[in-house]
N, C-alpha and C positions, 0 to 999 in steps of 0.2 A: 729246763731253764729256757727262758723266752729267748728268742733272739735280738737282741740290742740293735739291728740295724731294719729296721720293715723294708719290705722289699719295694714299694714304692718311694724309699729316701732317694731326692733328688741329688744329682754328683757336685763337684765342687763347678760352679761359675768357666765360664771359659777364659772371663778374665782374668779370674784366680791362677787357673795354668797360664799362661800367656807369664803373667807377671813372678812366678816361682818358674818356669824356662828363663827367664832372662835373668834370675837371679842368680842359677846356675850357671849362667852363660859368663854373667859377670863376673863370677868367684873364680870361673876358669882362667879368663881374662887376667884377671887379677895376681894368679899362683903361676902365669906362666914366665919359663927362664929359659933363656939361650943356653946357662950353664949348668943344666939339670938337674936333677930333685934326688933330695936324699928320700931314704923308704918312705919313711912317714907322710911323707908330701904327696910322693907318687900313689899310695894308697889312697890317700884323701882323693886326690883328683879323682881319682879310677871308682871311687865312689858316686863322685859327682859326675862324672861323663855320667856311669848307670843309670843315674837318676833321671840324668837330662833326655837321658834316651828314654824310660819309662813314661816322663812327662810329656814327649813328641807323640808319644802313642795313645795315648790319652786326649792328647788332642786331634789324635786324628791328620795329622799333618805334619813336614818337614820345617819347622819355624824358622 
């Protein structure tokens, strides 16, 4: 079976990460409470840090 990605496929834009970091960053913003997070919440978040932090790597930088 061929491989579906050639290996000279260029990566996503840098403004693509730049702008999916910050949407992360907003969603964080957005889910955060003084009065803490039931499981479901805190999962979610704990997803989204993940991401955020795969996305910083990716970019090569601390955004």
């Amino acid at each position: 079976m061929p491989n579906p990605v050639p290996a000279a496929a260029i990566g996503l834009p840098s403004a693509r990460l730049h702008e999916i970091h910050d949407c992360l960053a907003l969603a964080l913003d957005a889910t955060e409470s003084p009065d803490g997070y039931p499981q479901p919440l805190r999962e979610a978040r704990s997803y989204m840090r993940a991401a955020l932090r795969q996305t910083e790597r990716l970019m090569g930088d601390r955004a």
